[in-house]
C-alpha positions as CSV (number, residue, x, y, z in Angstrom):
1,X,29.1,-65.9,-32.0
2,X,27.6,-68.2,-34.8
3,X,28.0,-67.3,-38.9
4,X,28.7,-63.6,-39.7
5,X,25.5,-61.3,-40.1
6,X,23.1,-61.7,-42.4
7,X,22.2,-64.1,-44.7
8,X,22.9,-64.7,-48.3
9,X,19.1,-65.3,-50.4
10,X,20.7,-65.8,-54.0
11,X,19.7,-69.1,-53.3
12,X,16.2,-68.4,-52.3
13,X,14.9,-65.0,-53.0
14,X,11.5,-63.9,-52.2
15,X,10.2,-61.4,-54.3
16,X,8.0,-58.4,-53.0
17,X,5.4,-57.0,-54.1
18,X,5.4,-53.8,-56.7
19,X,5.2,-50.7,-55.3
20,X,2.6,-49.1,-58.1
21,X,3.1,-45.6,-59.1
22,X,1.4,-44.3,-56.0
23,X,4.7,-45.1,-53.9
24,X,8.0,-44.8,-56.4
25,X,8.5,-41.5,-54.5
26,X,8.0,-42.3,-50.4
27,X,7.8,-39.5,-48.5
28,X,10.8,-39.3,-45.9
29,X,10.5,-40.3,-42.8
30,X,10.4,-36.6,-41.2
31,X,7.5,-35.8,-44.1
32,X,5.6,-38.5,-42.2
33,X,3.4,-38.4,-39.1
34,X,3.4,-41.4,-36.8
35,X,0.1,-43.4,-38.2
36,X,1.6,-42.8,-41.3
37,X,4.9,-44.5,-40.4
38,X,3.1,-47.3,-38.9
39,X,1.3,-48.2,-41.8
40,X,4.2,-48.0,-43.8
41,X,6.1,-50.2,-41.3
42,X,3.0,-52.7,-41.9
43,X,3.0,-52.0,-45.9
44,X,6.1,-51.9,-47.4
45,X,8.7,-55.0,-46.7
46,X,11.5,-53.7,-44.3
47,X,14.5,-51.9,-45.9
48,X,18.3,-54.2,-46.1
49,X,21.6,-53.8,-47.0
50,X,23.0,-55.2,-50.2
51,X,26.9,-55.6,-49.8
52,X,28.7,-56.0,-53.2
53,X,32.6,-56.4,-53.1
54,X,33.5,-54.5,-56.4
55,X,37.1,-55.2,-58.4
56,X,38.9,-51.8,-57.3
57,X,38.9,-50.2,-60.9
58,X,37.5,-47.2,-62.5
59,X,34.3,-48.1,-63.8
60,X,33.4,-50.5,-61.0
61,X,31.0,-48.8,-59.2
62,X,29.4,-47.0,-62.3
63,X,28.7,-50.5,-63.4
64,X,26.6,-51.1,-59.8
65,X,25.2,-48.2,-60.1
66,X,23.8,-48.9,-63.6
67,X,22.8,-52.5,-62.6
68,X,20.6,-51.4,-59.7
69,X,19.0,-48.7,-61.6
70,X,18.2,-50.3,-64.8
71,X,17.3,-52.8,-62.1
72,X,15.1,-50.2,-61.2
73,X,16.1,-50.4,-57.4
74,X,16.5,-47.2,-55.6
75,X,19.4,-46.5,-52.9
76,X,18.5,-44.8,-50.1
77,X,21.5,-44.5,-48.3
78,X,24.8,-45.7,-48.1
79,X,28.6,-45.8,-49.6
80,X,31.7,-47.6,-51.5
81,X,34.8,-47.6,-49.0
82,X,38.0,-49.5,-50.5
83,X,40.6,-50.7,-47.8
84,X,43.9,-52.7,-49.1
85,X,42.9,-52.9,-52.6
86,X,39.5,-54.2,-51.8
87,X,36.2,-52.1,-53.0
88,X,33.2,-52.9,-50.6
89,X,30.0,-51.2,-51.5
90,X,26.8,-51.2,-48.9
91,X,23.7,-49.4,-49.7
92,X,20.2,-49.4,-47.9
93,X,17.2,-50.8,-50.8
94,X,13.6,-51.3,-50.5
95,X,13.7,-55.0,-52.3
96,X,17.1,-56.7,-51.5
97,X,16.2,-59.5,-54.0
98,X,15.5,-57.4,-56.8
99,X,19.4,-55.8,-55.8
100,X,21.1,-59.1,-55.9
101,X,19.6,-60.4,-58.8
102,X,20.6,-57.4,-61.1
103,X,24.2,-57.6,-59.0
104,X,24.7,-61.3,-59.9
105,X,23.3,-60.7,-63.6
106,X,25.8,-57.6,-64.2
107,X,28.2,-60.5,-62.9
108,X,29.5,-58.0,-60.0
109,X,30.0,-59.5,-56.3
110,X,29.9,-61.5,-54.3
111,X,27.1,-59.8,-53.0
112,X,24.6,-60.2,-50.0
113,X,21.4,-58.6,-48.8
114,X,20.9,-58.7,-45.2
115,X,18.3,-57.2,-42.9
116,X,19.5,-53.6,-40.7
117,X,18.4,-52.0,-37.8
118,X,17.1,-48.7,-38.2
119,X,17.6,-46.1,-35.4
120,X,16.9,-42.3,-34.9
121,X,20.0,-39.7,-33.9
122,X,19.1,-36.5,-32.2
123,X,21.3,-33.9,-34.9
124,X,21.3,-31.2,-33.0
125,X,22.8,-33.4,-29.8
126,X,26.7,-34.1,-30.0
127,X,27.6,-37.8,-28.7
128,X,24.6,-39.2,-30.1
129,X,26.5,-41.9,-31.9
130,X,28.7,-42.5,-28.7
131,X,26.1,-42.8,-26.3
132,X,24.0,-45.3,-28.7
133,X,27.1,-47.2,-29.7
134,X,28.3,-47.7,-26.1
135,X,25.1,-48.8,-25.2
136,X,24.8,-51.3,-28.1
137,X,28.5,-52.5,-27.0
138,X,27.5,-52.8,-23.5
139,X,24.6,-55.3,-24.1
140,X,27.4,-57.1,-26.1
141,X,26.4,-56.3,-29.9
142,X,28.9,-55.8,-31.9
143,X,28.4,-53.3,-34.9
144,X,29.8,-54.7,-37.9
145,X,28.6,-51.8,-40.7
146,X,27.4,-48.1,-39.5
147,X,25.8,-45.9,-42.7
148,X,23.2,-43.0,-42.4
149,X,20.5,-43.3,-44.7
150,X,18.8,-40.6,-46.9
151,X,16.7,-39.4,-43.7
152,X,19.1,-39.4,-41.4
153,X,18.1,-42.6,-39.8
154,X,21.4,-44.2,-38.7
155,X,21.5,-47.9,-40.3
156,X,23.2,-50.5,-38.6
157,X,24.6,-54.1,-39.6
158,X,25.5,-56.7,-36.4
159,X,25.6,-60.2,-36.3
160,X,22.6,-62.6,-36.6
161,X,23.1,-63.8,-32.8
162,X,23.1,-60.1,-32.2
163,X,20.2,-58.6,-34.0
164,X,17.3,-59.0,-31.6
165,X,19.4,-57.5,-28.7
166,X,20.7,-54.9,-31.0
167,X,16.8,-54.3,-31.7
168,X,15.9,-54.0,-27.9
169,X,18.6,-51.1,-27.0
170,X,17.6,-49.0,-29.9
171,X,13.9,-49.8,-29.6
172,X,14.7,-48.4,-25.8
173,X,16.8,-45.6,-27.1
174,X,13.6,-44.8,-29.3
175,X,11.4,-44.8,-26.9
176,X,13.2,-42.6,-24.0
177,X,14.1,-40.0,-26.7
178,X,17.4,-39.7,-24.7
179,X,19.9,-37.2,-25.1
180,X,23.9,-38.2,-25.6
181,X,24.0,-37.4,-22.0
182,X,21.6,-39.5,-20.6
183,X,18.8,-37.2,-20.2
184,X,15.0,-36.4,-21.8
185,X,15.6,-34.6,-25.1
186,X,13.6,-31.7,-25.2
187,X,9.9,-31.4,-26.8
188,X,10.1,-35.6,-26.5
């Protein structure tokens, strides 16, 4: 399947444009209508995951967490899971360069920002996340990293090889408004 997903940019960040005071509190994305969305899919550079393997200590992720916000980068979703000693933490930013250059300057890491796929749940429909998942494994994407952001948007991580397949099903699953059953969700 290629190199693992994403792509590390400590080597050749691109820096995005300030946000200005009008937009350092978004609305969510259920305070939105559609144009709205739209232009802020057009607007605002795409969200992506920073991963940032932490020493598994007290302290550790207080120190991440004080790097990114002095940083001033916000975290709008995510979470720290530590498996066999080893602390991995993975959390959804606006400006993924801005996140690795205060990770690499509070010398944390490694650490790599890579691009996500954003897709929509039905919360009041259980399976949701079974249906979607077995459809993304039936095209043949495998998900690597599965987080829920601060709007209940399900965030996703796969493979480079993967990601424009990955893209297609849930840009399909988006578009049917489908139930965990198959079926049209109602009022969609």
């Amino acid at each position: 399947m290629g190199r693992p997903y994403g792509r590390d940019i400590s080597a050749s960040t691109v820096a995005f444009p300030s946000y200005g005071p009008a937009m350092t509190r978004p609305m969510t994305t259920r305070q939105m209508t559609t144009r709205q969305m739209t232009t802020r899919q057009m607007t605002t550079p795409p969200m992506q995951d920073i991963e940032v393997h932490l020493p598994d200590r007290p302290g550790a992720l207080a120190d991440l967490g004080q790097a990114l916000g002095e940083a001033g980068v916000s975290l709008e979703g995510g979470g720290v899971c530590t498996v066999d000693g080893r602390a991995v933490a993975h959390y959804l930013v606006h400006d993924g360069a801005r996140a690795l250059r205060a990770v690499e300057e509070a010398g944390l890491g490694p650490a790599a920002v890579r691009d996500v796929v954003l897709a929509r749940l039905d919360q009041e429909v259980p399976g949701q996340l079974g249906t979607l998942a077995r459809r993304l494994g039936d095209a043949g994407v495998n998900v690597l990293v599965q987080y829920s952001d601060h709007a209940g948007n399900l965030v996703l991580l796969v493979a480079d090889d993967d990601a424009a397949t990955c893209r297609a099903v849930v840009a399909r699953w988006g578009s049917r408004g489908l139930t965990a059953h198959g079926g049209r969700a109602a009022g969609r």
